[in-house]
C-alpha positions in Angstrom: 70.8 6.2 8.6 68.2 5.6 6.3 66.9 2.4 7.7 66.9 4.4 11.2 64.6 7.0 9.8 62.2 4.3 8.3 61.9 3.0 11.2 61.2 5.9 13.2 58.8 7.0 11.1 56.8 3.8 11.2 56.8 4.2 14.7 55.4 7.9 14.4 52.1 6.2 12.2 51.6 3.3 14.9 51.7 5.9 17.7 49.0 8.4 15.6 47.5 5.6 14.6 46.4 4.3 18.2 45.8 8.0 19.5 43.5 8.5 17.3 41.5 5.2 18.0 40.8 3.4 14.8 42.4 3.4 11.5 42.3 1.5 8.3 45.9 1.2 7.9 48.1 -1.8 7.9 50.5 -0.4 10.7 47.5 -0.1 12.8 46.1 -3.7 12.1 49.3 -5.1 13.1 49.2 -3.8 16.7 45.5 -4.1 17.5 43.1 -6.7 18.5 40.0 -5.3 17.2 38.3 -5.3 14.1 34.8 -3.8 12.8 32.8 -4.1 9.8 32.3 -0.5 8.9 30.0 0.1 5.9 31.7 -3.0 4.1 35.1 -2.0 4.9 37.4 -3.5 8.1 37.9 -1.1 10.6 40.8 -1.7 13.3 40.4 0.0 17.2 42.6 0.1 19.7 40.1 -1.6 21.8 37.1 -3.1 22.7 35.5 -0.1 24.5 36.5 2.5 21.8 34.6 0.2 18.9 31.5 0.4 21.0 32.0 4.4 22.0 31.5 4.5 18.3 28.8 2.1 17.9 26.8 4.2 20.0 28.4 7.9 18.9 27.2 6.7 15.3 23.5 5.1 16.8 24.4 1.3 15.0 25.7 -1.9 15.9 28.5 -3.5 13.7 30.0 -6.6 13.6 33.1 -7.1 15.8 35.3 -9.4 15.8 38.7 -10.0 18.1 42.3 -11.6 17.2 42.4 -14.8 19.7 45.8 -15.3 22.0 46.3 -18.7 21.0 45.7 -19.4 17.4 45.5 -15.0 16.4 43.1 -15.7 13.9 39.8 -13.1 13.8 36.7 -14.9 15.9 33.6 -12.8 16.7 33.9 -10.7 20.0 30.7 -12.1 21.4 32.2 -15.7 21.4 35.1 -15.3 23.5 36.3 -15.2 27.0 38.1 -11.8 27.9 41.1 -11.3 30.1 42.3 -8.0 31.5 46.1 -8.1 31.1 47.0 -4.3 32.0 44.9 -0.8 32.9 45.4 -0.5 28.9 45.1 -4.1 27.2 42.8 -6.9 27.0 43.3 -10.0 25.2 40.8 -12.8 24.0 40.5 -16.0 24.0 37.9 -18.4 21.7 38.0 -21.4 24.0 37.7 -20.6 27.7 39.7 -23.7 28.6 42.2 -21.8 27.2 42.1 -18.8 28.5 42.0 -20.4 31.8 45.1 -22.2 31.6 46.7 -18.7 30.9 45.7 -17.0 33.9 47.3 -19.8 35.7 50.6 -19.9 34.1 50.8 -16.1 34.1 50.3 -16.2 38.2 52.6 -18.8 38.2 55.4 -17.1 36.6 54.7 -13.3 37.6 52.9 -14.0 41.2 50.2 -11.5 40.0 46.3 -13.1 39.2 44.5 -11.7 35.9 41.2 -11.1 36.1 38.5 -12.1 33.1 36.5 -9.0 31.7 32.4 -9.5 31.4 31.9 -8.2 27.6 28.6 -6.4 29.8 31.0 -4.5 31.9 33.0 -3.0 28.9 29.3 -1.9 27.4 28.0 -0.5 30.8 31.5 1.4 30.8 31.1 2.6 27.2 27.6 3.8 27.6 28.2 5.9 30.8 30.9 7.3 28.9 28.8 8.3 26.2 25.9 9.7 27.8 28.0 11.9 29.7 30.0 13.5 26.8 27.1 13.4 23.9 24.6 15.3 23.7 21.1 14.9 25.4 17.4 15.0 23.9 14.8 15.1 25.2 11.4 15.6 22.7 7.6 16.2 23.4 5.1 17.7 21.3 3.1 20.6 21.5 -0.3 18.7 21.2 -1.2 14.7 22.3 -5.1 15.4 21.5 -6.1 14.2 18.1 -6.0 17.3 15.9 -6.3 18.9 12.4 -3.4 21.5 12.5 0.3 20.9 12.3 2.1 19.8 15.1 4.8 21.5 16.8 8.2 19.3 17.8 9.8 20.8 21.7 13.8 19.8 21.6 15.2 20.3 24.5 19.3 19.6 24.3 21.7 19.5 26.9 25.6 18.8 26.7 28.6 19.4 28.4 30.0 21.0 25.1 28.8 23.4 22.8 26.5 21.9 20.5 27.2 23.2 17.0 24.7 21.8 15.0 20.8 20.0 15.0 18.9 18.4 12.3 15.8 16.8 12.1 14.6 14.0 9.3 11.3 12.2 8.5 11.6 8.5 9.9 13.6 6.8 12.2 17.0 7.4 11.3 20.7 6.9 13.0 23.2 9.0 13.5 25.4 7.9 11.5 22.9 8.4 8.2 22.5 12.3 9.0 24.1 14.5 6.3 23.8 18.2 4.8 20.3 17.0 2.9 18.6 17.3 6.6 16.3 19.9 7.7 19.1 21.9 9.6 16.9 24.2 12.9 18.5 26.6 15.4 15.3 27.2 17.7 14.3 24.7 20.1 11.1 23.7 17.9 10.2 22.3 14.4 6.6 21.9 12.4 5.3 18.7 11.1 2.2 18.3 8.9 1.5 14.7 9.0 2.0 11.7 11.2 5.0 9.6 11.4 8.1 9.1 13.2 10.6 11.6 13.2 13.9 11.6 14.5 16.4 14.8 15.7 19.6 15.0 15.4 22.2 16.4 17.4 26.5 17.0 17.1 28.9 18.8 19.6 32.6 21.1 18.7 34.6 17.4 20.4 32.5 15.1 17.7 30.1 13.6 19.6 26.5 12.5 18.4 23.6 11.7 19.8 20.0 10.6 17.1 16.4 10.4 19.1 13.2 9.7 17.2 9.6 10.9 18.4 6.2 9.3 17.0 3.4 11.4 16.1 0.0 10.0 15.9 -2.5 11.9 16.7 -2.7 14.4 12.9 -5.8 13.7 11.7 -6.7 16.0 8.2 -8.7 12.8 6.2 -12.3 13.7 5.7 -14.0 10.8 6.3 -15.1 8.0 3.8 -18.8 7.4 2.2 -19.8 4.5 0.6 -23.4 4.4 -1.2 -25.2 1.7 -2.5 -29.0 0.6 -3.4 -29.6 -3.4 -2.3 -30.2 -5.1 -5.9 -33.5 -6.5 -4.4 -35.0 -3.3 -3.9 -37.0 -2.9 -6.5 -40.1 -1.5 -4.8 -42.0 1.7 -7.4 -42.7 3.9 -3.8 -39.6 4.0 -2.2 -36.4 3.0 -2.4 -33.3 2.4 -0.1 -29.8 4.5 0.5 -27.2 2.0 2.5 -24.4 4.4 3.6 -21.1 3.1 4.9 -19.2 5.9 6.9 -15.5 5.2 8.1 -13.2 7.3 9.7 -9.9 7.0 11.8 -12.5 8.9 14.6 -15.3 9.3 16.0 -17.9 10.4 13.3 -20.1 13.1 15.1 -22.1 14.1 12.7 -24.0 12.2 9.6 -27.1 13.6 7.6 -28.2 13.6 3.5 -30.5 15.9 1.8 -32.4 16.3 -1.6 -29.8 17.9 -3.9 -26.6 18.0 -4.8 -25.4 20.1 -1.8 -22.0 21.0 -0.6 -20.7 20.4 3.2 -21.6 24.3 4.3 -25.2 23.2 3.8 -25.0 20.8 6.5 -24.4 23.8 8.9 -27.6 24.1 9.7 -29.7 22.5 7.4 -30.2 18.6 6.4 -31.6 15.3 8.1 -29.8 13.2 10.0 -29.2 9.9 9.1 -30.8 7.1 11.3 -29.4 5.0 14.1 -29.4 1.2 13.5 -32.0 -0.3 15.0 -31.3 -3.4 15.2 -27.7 -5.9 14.6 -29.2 -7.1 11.1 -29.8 -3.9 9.5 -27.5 -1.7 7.8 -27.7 2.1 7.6 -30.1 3.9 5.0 -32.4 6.5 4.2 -35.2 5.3 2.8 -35.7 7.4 -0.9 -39.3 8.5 -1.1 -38.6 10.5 -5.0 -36.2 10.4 -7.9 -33.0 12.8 -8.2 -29.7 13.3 -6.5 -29.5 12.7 -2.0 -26.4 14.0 -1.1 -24.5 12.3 2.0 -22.7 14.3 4.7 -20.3 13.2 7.7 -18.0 14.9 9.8 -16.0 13.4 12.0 -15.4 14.8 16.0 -11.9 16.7 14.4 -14.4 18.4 12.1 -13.4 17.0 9.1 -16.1 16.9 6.8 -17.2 14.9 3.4 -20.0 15.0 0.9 -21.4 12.5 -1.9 -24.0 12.1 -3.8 -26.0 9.0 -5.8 -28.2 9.5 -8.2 -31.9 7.4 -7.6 -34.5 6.8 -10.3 -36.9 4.0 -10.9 -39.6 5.5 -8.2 -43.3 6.0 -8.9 -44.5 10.1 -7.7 -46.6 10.1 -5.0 -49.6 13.1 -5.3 -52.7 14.0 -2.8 -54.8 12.5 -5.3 -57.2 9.3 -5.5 -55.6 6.4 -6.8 -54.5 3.0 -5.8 -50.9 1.3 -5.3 -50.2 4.1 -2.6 -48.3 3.2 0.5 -47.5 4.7 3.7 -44.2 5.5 3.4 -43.2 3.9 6.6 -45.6 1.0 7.0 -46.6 0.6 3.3 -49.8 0.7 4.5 -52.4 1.1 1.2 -53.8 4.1 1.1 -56.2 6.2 -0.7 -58.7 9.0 -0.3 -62.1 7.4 -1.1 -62.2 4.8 2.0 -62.3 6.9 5.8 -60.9 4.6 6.8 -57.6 3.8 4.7 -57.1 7.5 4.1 -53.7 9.1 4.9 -54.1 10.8 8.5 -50.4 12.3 8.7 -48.5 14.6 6.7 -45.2 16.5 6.9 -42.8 19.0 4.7 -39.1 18.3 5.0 -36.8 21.2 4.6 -36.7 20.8 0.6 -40.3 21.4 1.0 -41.3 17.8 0.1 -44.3 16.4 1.0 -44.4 12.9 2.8 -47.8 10.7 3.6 -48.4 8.7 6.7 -51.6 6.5 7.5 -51.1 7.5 11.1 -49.2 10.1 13.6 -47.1 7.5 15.1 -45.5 6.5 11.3 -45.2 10.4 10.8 -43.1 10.7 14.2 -41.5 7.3 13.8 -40.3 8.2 10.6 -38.7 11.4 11.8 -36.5 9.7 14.8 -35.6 6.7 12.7 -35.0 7.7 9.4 -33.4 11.5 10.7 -35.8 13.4 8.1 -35.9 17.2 9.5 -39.3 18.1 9.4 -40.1 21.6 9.3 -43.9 21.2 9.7 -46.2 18.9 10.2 -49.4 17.7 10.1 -52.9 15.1 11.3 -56.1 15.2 9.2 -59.2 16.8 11.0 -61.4 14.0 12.0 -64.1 17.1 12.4 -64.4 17.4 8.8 -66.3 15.6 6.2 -64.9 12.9 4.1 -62.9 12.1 2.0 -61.1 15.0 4.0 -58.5 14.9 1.1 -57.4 18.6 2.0 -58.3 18.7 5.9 -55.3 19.6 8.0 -54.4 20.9 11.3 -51.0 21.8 12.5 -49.9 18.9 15.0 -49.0 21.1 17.9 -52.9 23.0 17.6 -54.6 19.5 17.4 -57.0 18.1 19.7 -55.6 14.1 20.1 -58.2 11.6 21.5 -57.8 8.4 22.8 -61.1 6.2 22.3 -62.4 4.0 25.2 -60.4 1.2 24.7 -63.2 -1.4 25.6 -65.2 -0.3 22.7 -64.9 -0.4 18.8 -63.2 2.5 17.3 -64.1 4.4 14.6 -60.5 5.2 13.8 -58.1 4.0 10.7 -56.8 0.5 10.7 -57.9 0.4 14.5 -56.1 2.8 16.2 -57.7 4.6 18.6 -56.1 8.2 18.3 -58.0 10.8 16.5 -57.1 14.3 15.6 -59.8 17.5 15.9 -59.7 21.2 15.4 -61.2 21.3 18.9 -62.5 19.4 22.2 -66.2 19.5 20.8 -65.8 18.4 17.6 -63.8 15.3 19.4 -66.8 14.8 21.4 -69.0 15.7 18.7 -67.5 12.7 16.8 -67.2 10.1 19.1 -70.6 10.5 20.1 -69.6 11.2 24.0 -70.0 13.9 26.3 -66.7 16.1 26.3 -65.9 15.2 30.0 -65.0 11.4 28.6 -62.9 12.2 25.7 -59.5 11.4 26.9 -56.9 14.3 25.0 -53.2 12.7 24.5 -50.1 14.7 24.9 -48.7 15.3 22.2 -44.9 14.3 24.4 -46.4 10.9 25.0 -47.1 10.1 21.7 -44.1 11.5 20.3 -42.0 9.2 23.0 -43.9 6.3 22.2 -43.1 6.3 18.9 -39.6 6.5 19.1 -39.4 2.6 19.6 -43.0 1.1 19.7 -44.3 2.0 16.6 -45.7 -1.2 14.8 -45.8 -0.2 11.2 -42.0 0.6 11.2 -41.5 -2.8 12.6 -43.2 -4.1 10.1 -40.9 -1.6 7.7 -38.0 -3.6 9.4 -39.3 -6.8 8.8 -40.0 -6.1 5.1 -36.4 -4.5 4.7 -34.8 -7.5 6.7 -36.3 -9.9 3.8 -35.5 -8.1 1.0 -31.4 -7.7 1.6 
């Protein structure tokens, strides 16, 4: 009686142990021809298409290996030829010759062919399966436009159960790896803060699982990164130059500097902007004209903004006053207020309310478009007045501009041939002309001209060129 009751109850564990699809337990391995690596340990299934259910319930892939007919020792699944022997068994075979030579004997003794199984077929079979009982995800986000905010996840899930719990986690992560430590949400929607991939989880009341990841990209919070530096050859007593390096993950809309240590909110509405390379061989600078701290600003398109500052020293302060060793700040033109002709003709006051010298109009606008300086006024020396004209100044936009008759010598500085007057007679007065042949420039034309046609700055470029 006893042996009949250990017998049934063996029985009792195969049974359970095949219903319930894969066990650990010896009773199981001896009636099964599948076997899984599961986290180190051997798993045993009741077949083929249940191992891979789970495979794809748990978001992994395992190794699998199958008992072969002829020699029943384990060989990987992927190596062998599969027959179908029933609606409920399959068997395996390593060597195809093999398995070959049994369908033949079997039809020969039972009158019935067997079929071989395409391992493809029982994955096709297992995947249908599963992506009609586990759950579906579907994920967008709320924004694809690069942006400074936080970024809203849209879940959308669907399954033919209830669903009874979702999850989300940082990275991309498989089902199989979610546990209690994951952000647990019951809306439709989740917050991130910062690119990456995330990936949302998803379980129904009958087991299965379903894992999805999303990649966010488009978060950008970084202000953007400034790099100052003075070339060691630039040891000029006048001026010296700024080289600013700007990078950002976008677009940079926005780049100016300013005398001072400032903060960004200056650069609302205040500040110059920094120039526009003009040619392949320079780099980008803002060419110091006195000692203290110049503060750099950027922003990029997202509106994230930066300041630094550097500290310059080392330069030689340039007063209204008679001496020698005086440039042009542009040109570096000599100039001084004893010779008419090598005397400053342009002026203008930045927003700090410095001062800067030009020998000419066209290195005063040059200077303004190429270097970015915001000028808030500015002015040309009154040719009407008597020299040295060391204080003589008229507002550039009340000025009288001449040009002098080209096919005779001017009178002008360093032979240019436009001259600035309080008025149309004192032009005439001082060109020695009737009024009706002094020739008055718009100011527009000169302004546009000297946007890219201005020689002194060339020459600027030239003598920057050498010294880096």
């Amino acid at each position: 009686m006893r042996k009949i009751l250990r017998v049934g109850l063996l029985i009792c564990v195969m049974v359970l142990a095949f219903l319930t699809g894969n066990q650990h337990s010896t009773a199981f391995a001896a009636m099964t021809d599948v076997q899984v690596i599961k986290d180190g340990e051997v798993v045993y299934y009741k077949d083929v298409f249940s191992a891979l259910y789970d495979e794809l319930n748990e978001g992994v892939t395992r190794t699998k290996n199958v008992k072969d007919f002829s020699t029943k020792r384990w060989v990987p699944l992927d190596s062998v030829t599969i027959v179908k022997l029933n609606a409920l068994k399959n068997i395996y075979f390593a060597n195809e010759v093999a398995a070959d030579n049994y369908i033949k004997a079997y039809q020969e003794k039972n009158n019935s062919t067997l079929k071989k199984v395409k391992f493809s077929t029982i994955q096709a079979s297992a995947e249908e399966k599963y992506n009609k009982e586990a759950p579906s995800l579907e994920l967008n986000v709320s924004k694809t436009t690069p942006t400074t905010t936080d970024v809203t996840v849209n879940v959308a899930v669907t399954d033919n159960e209830k669903v009874i719990l979702k999850q989300w986690a940082k990275g991309a992560k498989p089902a199989n790896q979610f546990s209690e430590t994951d952000t647990t949400f019951t809306e439709n929607t989740f917050t991130v803060s910062e690119n990456g991939t995330y990936t949302v989880f998803a379980l129904d009341n009958n087991g299965n699982k379903r894992a999805k990841s999303i990649t966010i990209t488009n978060i950008d919070k970084t202000a953007p990164a400034i790099t100052l530096s003075i070339p060691e050859s630039d040891v000029t007593a006048v001026s010296k130059k700024i080289q600013v390096l700007i990078t950002d993950d976008n677009e940079l809309q926005n780049q100016k500097w300013a005398y001072g240590d400032k903060d960004a909110e200056y650069f609302i509405d205040k500040g110059s902007k920094i120039a526009t390379l003009q040619n392949e061989k320079q780099k980008d600078k803002i060419i110091a004209l006195k000692n203290g701290v110049y503060t750099i600003y950027a922003e990029d398109k997202l509106g994230n903004k930066a300041v630094k500052t550097i500290t310059i020293d080392g330069i030689s302060e340039f007063t209204e006053v008679t001496q020698t060793g005086v440039h042009c700040e542009v040109c570096r033109m000599d100039l001084h207020n004893t010779d008419p002709n090598k005397v400053y003709a342009a002026k203008a006051i930045d927003q700090e309310g410095y001062t800067h010298y030009f020998c000419r109009i066209g290195c005063m606008y040059h200077q303004e478009h190429s270097n970015g300086l915001a000028f808030t006024n500015k002015y040309v020396r009154d040719y009407g007045a008597t020299a040295p004209r060391t204080n003589n100044w008229i507002d550039v936009e009340k000025a009288i501009t001449v040009k002098f008759n080209s096919s005779e010598t001017a009178k002008g500085i360093m032979g240019w041939k436009l001259f600035h007057f309080s008025d149309l007679s004192s032009a005439a007065n001082y060109l020695g002309m009737s009024k009706e042949h002094v020739v008055a420039e718009k100011l527009e034309n000169i302004m546009e001209y000297t946007k890219t046609n201005n020689k002194g700055m060339n020459y600027q470029y030239e003598v920057d060129k050498i010294a880096q």
